[in-house]
N, C-alpha and C positions, 0 to 999 in steps of 0.2 A: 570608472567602471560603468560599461553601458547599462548595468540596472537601476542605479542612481538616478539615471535620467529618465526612465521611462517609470511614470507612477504605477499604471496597471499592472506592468510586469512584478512592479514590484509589491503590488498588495496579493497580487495572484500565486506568489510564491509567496508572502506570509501566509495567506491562509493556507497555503498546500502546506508551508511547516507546521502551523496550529493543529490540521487534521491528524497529521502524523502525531503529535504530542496527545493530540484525543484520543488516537486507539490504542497509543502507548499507556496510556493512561486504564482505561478499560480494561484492558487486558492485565494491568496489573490490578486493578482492583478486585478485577475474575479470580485470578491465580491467587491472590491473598484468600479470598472469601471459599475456593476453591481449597486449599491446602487447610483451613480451618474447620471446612465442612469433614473434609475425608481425608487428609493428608498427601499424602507423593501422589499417590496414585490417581488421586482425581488431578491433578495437576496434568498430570501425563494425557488423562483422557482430554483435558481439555487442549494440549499442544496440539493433541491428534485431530479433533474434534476441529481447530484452527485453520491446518494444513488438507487435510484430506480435501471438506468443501471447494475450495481453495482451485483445487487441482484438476477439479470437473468441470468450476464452472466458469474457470477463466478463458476458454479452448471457444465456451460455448458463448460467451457474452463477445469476445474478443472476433468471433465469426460473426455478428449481426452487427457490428458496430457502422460497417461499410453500408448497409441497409435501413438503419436508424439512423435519427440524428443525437451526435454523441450526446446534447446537453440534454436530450430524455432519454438515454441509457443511463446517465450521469444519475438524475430525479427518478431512476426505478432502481438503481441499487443502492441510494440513501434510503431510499423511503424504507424498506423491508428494513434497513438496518439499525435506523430508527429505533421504527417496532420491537426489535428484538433487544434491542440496550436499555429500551425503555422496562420492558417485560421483564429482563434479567434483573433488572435494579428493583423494580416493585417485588419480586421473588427475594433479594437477598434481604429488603429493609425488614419483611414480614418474617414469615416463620417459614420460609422456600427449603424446598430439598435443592441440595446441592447438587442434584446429579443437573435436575431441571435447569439450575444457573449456570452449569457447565453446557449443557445442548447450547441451551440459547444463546449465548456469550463464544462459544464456539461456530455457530452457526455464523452468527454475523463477521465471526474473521474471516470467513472462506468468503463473506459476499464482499469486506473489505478485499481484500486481494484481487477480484473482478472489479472493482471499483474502482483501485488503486490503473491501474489497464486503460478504462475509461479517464481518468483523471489523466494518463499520461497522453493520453492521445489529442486533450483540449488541450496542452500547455502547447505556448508558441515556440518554436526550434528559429534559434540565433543564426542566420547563413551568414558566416565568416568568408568575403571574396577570396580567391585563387592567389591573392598575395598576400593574406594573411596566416594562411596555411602554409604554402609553401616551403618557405625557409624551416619552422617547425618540424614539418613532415619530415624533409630533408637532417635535417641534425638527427632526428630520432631514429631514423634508419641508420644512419651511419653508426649512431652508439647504440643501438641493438647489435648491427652486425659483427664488432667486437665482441661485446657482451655476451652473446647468444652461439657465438660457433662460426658465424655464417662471414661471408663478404662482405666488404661495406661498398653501398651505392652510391 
């Protein structure tokens, strides 16, 4: 397998897994701390509270990236995220309202998701030549075109 052989690619996607396992992680910590604080319903705000951010500010990071360079778009949507997991965690060890741990922990999923954009944008894309494709392409078409209704090509 070509990522066996290349070390960078391959530490660069562990850590792309470990991050993923981070906000996986976070997030359930949220939602646990969240559903103790106030039950279903804070849970929900914080799905929402997750997804919304999310939805605004991917459009908006995802347009300057051409005008930035991505590994300091990269270092301005860790940093604030930081901040905020850090904040949310000092909030829940203490005596925090849970609505508080909800914004904050919600807030940083929405800058996860612009981040996650940036993070796709640095990973290296594998160009497979015109004959390694080929044959593949070709078969796929053909049992789609059964499959599907259509003609096979």
């Amino acid at each position: 397998m070509w990522l066996a052989r290349s070390k960078p690619i391959l530490l660069l996607l562990t850590a792309w897994g470990l991050s993923y396992a981070g906000d996986l992680a976070a997030f359930t910590a949220a939602s646990v701390y969240a559903y103790r604080a106030g039950g279903t319903g804070l849970v929900a705000v914080l799905g929402l509270l997750k997804a919304l951010p999310g939805a605004f500010l991917v459009p908006v990071v995802t347009s300057g990236s051409d005008r930035v360079r991505r590994e300091r778009l990269l270092i301005a949507t860790v940093v604030p995220r930081v901040l905020l997991l850090g904040v949310a965690a000092a909030a829940m060890t203490g005596s925090g309202q849970g609505v508080l741990v909800v914004v904050l922990a919600g807030l940083e999923g929405g800058l996860a998701s612009a981040f996650r954009q940036v993070q796709a944008a640095l990973l290296p894309i594998r160009r497979a030549g015109a004959g390694d494709r080929a044959p593949q392409a070709t078969q796929a078409r053909r049992g789609c075109g059964f499959r599907c209704g259509g003609s096979a090509t």
